[in-house]
N, CA, C and O atoms as a Tripos MOL2 file, in Angstrom:
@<TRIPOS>MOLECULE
protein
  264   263    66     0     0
PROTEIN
NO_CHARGES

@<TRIPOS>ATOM
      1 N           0.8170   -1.1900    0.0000 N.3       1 UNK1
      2 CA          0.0000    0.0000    0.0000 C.3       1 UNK1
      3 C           0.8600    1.2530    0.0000 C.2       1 UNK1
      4 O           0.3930    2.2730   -0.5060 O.2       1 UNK1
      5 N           2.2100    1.2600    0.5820 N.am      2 UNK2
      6 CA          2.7470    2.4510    0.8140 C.3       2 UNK2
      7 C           3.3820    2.9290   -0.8580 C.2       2 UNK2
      8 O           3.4470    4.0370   -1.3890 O.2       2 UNK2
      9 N           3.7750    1.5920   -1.3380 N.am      3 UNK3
     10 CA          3.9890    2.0930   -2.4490 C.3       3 UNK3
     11 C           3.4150    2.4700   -3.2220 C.2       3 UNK3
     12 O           4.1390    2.9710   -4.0830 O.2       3 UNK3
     13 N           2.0250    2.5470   -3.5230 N.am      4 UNK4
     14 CA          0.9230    2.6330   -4.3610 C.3       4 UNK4
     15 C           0.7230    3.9580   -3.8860 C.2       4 UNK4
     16 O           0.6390    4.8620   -4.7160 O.2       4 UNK4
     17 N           0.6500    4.1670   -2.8600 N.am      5 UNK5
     18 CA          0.7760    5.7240   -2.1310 C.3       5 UNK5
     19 C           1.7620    7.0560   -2.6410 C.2       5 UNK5
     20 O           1.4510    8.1790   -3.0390 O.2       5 UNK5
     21 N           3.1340    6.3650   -2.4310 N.am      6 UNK6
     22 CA          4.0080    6.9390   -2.5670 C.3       6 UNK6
     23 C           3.8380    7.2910   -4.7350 C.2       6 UNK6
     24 O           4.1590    8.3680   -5.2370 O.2       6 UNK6
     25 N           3.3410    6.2010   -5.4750 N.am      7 UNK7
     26 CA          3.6010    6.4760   -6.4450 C.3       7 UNK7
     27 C           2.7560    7.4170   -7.1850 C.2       7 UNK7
     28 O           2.9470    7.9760   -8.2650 O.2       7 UNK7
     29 N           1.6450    7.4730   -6.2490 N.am      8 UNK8
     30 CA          0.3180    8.0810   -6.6340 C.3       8 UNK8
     31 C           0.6060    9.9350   -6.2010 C.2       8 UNK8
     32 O           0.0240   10.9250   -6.6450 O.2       8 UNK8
     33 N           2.0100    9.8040   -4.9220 N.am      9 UNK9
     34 CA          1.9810   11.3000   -4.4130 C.3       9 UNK9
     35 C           2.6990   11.9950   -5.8140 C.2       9 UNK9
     36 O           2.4490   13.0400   -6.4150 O.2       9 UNK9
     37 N           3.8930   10.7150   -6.0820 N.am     10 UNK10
     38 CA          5.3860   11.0170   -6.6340 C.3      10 UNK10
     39 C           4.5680   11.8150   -8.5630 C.2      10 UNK10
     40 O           5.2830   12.5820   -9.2080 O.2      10 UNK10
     41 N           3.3760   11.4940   -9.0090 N.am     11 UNK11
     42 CA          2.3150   11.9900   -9.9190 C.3      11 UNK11
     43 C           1.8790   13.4620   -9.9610 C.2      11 UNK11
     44 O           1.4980   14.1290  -10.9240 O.2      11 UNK11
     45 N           2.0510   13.8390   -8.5090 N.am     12 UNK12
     46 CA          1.3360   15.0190   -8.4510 C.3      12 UNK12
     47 C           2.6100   16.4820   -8.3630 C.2      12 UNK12
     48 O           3.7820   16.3630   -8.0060 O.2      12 UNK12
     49 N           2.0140   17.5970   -8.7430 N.am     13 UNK13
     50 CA          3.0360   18.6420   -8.9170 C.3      13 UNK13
     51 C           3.2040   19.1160   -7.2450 C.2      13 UNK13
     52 O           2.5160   18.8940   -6.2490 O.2      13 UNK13
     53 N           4.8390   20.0980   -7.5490 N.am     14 UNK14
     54 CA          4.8970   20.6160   -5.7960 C.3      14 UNK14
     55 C           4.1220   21.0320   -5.3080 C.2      14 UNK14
     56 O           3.8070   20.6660   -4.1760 O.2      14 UNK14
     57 N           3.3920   22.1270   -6.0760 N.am     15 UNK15
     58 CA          2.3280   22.7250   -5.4050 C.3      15 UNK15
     59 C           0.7370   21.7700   -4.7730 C.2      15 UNK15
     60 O           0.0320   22.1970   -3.8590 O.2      15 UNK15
     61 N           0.5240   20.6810   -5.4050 N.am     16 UNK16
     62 CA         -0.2790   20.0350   -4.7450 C.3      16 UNK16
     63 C           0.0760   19.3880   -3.7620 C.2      16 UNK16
     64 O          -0.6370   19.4380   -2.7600 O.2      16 UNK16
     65 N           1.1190   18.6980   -3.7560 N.am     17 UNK17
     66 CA          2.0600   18.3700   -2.5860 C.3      17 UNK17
     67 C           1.9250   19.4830   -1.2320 C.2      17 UNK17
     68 O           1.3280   19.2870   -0.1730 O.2      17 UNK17
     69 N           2.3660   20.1840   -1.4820 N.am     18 UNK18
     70 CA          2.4980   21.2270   -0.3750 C.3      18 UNK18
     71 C           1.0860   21.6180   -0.1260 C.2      18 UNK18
     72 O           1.0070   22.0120    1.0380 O.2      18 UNK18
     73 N          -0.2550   21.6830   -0.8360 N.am     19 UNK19
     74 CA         -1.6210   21.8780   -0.0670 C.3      19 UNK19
     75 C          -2.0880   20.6870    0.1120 C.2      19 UNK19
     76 O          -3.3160   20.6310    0.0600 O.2      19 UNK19
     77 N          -1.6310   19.8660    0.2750 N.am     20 UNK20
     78 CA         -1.9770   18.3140    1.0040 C.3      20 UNK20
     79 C          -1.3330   18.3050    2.3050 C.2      20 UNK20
     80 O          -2.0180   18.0420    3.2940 O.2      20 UNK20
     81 N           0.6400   18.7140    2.4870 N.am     21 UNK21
     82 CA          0.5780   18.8240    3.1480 C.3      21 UNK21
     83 C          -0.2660   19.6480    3.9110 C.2      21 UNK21
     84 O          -0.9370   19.1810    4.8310 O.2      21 UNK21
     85 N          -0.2830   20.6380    3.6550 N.am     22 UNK22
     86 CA         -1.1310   21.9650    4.8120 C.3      22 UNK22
     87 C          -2.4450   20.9580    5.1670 C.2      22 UNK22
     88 O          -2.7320   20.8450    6.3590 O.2      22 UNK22
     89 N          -3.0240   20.4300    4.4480 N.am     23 UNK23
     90 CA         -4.1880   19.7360    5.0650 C.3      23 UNK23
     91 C          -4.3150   18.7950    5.8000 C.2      23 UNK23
     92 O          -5.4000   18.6200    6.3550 O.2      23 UNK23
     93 N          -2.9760   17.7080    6.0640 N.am     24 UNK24
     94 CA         -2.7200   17.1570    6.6210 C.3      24 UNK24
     95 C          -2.0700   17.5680    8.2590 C.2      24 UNK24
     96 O          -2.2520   16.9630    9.3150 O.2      24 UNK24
     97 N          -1.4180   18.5840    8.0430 N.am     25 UNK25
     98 CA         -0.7200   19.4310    9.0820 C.3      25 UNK25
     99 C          -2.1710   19.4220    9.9510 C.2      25 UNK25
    100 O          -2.2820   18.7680   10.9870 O.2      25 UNK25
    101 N          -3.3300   20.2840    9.3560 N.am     26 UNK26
    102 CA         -4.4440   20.6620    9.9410 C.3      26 UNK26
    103 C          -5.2670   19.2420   10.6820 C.2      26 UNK26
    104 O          -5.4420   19.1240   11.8940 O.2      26 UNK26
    105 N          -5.5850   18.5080    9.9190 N.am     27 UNK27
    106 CA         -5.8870   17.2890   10.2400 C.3      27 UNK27
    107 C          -5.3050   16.7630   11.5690 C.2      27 UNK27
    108 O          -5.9510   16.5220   12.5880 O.2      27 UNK27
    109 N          -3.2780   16.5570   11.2900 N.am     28 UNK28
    110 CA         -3.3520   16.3650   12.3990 C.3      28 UNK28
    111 C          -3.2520   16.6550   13.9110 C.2      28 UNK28
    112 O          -3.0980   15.9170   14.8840 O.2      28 UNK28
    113 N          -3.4130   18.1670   13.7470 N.am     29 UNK29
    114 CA         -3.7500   19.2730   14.9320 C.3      29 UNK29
    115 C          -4.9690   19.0850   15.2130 C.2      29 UNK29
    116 O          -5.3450   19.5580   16.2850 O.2      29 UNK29
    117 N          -5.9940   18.3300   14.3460 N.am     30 UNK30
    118 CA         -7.5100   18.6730   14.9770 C.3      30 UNK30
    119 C          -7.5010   17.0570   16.1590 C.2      30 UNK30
    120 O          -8.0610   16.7580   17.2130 O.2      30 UNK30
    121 N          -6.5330   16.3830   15.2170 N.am     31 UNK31
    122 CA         -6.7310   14.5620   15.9990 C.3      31 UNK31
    123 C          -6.1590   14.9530   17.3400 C.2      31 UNK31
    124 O          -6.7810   14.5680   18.3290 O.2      31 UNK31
    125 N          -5.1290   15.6190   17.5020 N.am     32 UNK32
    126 CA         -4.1960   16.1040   18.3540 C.3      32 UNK32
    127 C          -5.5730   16.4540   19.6250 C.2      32 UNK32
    128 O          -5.8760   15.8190   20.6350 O.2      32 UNK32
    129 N          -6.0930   17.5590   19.1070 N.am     33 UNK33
    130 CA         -7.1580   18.3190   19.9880 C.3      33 UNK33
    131 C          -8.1270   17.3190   20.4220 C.2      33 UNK33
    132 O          -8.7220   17.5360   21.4780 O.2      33 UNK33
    133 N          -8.3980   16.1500   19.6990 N.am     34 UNK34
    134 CA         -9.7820   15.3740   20.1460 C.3      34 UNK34
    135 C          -8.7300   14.4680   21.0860 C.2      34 UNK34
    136 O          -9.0750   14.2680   22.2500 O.2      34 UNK34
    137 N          -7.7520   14.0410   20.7240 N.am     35 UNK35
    138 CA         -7.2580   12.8650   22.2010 C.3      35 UNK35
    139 C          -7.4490   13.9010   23.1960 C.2      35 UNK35
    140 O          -8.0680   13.6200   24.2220 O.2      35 UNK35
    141 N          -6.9850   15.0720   23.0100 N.am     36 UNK36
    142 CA         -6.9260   15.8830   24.7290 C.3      36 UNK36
    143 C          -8.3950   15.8050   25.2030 C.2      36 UNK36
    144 O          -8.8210   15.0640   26.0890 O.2      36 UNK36
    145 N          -8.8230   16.3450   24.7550 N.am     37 UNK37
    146 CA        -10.8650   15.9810   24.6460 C.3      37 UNK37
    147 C         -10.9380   14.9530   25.1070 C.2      37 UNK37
    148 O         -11.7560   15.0250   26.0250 O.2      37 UNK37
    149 N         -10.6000   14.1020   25.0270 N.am     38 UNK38
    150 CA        -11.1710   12.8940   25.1240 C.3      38 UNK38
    151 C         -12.1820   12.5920   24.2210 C.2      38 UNK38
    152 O         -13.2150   12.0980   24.6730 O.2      38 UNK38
    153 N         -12.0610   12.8310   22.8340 N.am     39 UNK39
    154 CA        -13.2120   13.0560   22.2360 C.3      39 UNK39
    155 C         -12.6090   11.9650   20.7020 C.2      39 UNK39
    156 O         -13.3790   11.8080   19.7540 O.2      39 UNK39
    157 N         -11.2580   11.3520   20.6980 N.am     40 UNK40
    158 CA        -10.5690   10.7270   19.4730 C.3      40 UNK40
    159 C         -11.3580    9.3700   19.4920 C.2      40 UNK40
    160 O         -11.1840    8.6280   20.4590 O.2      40 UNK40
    161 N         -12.4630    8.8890   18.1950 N.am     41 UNK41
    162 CA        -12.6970    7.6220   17.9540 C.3      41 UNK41
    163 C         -11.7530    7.0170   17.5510 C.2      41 UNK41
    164 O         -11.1200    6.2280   18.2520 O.2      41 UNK41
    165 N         -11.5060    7.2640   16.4210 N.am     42 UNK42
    166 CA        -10.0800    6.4910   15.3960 C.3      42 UNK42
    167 C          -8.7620    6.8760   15.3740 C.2      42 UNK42
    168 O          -8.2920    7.6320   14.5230 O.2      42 UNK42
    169 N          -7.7160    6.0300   16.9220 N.am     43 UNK43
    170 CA         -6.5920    6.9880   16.9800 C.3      43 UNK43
    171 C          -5.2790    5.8870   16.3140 C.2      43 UNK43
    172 O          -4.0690    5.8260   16.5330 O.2      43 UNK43
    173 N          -6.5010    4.8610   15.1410 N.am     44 UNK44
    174 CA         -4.8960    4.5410   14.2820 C.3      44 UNK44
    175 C          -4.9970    5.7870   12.8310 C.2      44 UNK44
    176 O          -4.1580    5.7600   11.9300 O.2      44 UNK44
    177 N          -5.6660    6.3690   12.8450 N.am     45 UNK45
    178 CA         -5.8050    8.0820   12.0470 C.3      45 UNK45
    179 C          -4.8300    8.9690   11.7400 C.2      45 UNK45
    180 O          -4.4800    9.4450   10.6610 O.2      45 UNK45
    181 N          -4.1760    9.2270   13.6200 N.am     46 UNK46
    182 CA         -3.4760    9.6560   13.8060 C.3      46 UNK46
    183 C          -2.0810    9.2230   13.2940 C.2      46 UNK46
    184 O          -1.5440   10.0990   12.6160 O.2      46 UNK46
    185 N          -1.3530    8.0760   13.4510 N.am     47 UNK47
    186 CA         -0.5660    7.1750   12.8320 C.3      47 UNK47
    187 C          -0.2440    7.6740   11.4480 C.2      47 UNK47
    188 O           0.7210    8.2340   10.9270 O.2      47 UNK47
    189 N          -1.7900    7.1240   10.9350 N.am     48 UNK48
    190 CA         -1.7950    7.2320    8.9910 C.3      48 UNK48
    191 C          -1.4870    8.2230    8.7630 C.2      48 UNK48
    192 O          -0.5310    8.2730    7.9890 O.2      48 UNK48
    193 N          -2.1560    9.8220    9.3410 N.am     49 UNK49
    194 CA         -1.6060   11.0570    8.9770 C.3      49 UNK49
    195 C          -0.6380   11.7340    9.1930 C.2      49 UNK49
    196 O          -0.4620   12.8880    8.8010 O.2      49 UNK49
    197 N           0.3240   10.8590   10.0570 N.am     50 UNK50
    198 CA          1.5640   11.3900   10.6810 C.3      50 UNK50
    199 C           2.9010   10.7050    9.5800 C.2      50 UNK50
    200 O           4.0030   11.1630    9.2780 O.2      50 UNK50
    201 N           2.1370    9.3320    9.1640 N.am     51 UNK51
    202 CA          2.9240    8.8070    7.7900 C.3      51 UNK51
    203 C           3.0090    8.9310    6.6260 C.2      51 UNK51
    204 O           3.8780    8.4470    5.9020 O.2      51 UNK51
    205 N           1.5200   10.0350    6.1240 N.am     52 UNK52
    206 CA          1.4660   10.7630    5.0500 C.3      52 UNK52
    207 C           2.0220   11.6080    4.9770 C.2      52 UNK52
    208 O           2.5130   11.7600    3.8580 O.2      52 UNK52
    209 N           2.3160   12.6070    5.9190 N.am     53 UNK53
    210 CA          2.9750   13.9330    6.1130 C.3      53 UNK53
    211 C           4.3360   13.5660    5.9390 C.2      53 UNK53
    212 O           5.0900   14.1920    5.1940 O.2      53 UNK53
    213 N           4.7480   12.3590    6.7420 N.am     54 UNK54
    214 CA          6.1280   12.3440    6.4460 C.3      54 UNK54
    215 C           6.7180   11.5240    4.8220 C.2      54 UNK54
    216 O           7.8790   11.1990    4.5710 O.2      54 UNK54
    217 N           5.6940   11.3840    4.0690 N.am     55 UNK55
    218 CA          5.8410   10.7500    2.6490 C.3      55 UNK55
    219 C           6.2870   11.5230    1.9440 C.2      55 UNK55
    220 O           7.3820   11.4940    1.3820 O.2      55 UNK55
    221 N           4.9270   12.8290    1.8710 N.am     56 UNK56
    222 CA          4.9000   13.7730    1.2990 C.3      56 UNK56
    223 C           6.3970   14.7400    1.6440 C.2      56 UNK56
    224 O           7.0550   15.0460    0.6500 O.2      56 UNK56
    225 N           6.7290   15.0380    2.5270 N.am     57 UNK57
    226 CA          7.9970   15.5190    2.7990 C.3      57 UNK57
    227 C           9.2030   15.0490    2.5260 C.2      57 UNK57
    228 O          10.1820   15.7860    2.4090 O.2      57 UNK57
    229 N           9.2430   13.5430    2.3780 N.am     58 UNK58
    230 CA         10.2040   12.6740    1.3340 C.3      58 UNK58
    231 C          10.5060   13.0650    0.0090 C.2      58 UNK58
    232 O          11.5720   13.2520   -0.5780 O.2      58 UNK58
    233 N           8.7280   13.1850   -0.4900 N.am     59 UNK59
    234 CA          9.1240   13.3320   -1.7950 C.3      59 UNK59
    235 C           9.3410   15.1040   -2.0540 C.2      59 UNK59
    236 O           9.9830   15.6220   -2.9670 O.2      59 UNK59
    237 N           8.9070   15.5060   -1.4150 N.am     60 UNK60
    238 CA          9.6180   17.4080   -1.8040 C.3      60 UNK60
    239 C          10.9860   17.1010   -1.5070 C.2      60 UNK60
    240 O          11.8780   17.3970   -2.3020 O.2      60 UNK60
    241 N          11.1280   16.7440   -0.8280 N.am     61 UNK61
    242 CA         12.8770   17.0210   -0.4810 C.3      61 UNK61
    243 C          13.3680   16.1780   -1.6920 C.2      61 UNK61
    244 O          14.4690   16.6520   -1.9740 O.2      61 UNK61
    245 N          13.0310   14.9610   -2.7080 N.am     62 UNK62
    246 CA         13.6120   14.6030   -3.5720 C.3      62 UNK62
    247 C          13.8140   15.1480   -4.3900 C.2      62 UNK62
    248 O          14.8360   15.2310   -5.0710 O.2      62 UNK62
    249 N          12.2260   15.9320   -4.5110 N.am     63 UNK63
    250 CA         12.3030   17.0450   -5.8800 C.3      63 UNK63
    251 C          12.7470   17.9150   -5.6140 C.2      63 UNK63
    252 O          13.1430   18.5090   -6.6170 O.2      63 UNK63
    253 N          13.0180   18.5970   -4.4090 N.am     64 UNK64
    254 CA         13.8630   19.9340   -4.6380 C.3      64 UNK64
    255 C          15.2610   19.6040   -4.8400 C.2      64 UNK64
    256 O          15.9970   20.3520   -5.4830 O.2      64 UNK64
    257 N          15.7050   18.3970   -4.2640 N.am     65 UNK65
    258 CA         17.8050   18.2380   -4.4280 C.3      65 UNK65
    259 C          17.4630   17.5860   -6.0200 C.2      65 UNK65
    260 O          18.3650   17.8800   -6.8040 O.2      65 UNK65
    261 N          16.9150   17.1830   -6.3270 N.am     66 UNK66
    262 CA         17.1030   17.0220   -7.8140 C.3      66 UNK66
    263 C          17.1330   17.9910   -9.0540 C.2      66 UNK66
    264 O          17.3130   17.5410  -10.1860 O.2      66 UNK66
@<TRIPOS>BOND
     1     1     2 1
     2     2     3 1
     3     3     4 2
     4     3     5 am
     5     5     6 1
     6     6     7 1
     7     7     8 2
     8     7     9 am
     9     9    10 1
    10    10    11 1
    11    11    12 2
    12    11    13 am
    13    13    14 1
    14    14    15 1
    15    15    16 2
    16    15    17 am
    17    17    18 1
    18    18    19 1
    19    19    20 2
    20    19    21 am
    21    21    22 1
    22    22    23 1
    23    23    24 2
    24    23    25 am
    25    25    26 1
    26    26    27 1
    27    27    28 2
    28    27    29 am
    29    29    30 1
    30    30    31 1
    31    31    32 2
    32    31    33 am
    33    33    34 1
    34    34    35 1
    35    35    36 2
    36    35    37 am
    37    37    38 1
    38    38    39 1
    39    39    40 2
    40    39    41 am
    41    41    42 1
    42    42    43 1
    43    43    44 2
    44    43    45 am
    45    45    46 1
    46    46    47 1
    47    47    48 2
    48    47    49 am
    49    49    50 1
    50    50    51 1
    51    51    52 2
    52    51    53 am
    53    53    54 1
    54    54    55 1
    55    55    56 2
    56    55    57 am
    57    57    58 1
    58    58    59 1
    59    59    60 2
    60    59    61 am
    61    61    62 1
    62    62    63 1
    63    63    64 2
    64    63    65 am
    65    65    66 1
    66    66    67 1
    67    67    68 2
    68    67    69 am
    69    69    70 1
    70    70    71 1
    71    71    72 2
    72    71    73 am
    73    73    74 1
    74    74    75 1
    75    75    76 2
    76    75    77 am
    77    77    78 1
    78    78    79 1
    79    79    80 2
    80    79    81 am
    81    81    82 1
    82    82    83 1
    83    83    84 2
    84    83    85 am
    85    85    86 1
    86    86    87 1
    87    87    88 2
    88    87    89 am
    89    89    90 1
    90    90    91 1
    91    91    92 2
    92    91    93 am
    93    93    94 1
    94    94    95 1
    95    95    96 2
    96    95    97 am
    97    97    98 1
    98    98    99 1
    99    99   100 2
   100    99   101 am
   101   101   102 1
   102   102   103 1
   103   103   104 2
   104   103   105 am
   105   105   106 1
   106   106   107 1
   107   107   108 2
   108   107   109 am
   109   109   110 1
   110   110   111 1
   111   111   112 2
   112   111   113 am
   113   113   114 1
   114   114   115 1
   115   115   116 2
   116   115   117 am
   117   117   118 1
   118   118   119 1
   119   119   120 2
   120   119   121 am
   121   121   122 1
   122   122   123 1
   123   123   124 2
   124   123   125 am
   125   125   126 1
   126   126   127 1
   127   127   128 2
   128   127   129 am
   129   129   130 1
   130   130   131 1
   131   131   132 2
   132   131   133 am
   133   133   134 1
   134   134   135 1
   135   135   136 2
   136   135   137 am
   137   137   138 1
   138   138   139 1
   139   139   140 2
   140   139   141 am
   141   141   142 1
   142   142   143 1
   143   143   144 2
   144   143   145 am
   145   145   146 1
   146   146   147 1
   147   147   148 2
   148   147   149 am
   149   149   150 1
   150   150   151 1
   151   151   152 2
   152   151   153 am
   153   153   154 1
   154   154   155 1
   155   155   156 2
   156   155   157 am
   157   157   158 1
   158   158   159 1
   159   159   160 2
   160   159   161 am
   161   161   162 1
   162   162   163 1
   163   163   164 2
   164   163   165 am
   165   165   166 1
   166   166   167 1
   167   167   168 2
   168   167   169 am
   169   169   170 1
   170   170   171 1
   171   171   172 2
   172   171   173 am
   173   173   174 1
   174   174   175 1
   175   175   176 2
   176   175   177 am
   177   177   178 1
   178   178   179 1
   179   179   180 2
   180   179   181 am
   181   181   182 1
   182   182   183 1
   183   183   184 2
   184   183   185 am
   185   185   186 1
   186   186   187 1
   187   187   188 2
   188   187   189 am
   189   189   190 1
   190   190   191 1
   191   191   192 2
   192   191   193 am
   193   193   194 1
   194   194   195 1
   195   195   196 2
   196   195   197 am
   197   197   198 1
   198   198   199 1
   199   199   200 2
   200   199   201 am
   201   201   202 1
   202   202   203 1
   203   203   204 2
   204   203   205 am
   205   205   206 1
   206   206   207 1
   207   207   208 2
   208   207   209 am
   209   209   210 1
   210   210   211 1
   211   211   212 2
   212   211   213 am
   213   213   214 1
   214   214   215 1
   215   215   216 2
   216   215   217 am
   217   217   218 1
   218   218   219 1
   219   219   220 2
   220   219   221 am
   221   221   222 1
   222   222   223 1
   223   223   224 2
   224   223   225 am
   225   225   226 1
   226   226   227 1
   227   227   228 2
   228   227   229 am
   229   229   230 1
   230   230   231 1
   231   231   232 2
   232   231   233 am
   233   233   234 1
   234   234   235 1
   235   235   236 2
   236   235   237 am
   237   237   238 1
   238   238   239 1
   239   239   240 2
   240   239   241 am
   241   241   242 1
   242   242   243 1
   243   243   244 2
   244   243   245 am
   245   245   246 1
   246   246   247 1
   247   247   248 2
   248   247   249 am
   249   249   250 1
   250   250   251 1
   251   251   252 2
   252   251   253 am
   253   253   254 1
   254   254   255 1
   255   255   256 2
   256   255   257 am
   257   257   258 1
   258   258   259 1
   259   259   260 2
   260   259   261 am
   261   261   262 1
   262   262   263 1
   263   263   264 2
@<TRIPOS>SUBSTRUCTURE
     1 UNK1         2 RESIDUE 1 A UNK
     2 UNK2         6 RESIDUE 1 A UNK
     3 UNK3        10 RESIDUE 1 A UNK
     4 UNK4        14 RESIDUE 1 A UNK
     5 UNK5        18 RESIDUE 1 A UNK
     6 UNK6        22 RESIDUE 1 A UNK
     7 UNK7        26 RESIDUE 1 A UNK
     8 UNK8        30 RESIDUE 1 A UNK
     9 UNK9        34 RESIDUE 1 A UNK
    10 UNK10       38 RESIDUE 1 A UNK
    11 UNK11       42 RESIDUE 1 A UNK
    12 UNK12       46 RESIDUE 1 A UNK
    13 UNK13       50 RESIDUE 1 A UNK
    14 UNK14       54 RESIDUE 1 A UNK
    15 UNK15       58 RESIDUE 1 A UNK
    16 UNK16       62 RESIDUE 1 A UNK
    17 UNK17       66 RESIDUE 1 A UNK
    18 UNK18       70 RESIDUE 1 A UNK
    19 UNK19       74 RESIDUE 1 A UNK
    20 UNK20       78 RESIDUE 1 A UNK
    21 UNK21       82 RESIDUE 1 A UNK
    22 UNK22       86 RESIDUE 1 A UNK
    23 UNK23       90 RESIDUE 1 A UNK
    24 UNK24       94 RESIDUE 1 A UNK
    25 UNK25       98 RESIDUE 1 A UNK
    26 UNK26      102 RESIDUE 1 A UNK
    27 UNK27      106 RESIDUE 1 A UNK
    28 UNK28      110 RESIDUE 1 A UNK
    29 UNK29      114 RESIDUE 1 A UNK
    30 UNK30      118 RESIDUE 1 A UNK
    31 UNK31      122 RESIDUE 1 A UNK
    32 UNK32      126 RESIDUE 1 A UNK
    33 UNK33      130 RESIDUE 1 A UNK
    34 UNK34      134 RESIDUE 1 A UNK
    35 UNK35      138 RESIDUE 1 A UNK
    36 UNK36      142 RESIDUE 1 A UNK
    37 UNK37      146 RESIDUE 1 A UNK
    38 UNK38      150 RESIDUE 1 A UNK
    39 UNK39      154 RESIDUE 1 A UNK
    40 UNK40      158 RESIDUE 1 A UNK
    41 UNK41      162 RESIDUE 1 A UNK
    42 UNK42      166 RESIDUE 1 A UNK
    43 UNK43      170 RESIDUE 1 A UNK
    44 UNK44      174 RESIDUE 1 A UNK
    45 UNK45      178 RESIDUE 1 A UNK
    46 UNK46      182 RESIDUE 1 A UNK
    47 UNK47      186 RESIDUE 1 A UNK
    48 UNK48      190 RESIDUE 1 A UNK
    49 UNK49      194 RESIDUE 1 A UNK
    50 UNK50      198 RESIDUE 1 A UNK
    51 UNK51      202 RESIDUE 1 A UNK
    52 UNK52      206 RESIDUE 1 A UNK
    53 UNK53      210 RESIDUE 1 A UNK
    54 UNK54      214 RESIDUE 1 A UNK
    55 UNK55      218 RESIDUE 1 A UNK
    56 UNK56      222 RESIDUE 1 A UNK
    57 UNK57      226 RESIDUE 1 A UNK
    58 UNK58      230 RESIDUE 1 A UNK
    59 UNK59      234 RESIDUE 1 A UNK
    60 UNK60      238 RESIDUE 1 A UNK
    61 UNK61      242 RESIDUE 1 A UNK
    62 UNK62      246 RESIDUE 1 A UNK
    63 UNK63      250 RESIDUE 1 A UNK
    64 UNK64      254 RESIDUE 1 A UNK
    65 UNK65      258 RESIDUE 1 A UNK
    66 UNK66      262 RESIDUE 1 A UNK
């Protein structure tokens, strides 16, 4: 799956990259806010969006040293 992920990000231009990240960033500040709440149903969420963010930041940093 990660690769199917990764190949599907590695498709898209920087600029979509970078407003995925931002949405993800947001995302995972809101999961952040519901564990304190006590309010988080799905906290393998948190996980997934903390491994997207760091995908997506893989692949900018490839494309920018390239």
């Amino acid at each position: 799956m990660a690769n199917k992920a990764a190949t599907d990000l590695r498709a898209k231009t920087g600029d979509e990259l970078k407003t995925s990240l931002v949405d993800l960033k947001k995302e995972a500040f809101n999961l952040r806010f519901q564990r304190a709440n006590g309010q988080l149903e799905n906290t393998a969420r948190m996980r997934q969006v903390r491994r997207e963010i760091a995908r997506i930041k893989t692949i900018l940093h490839g494309q920018a040293s390239a």
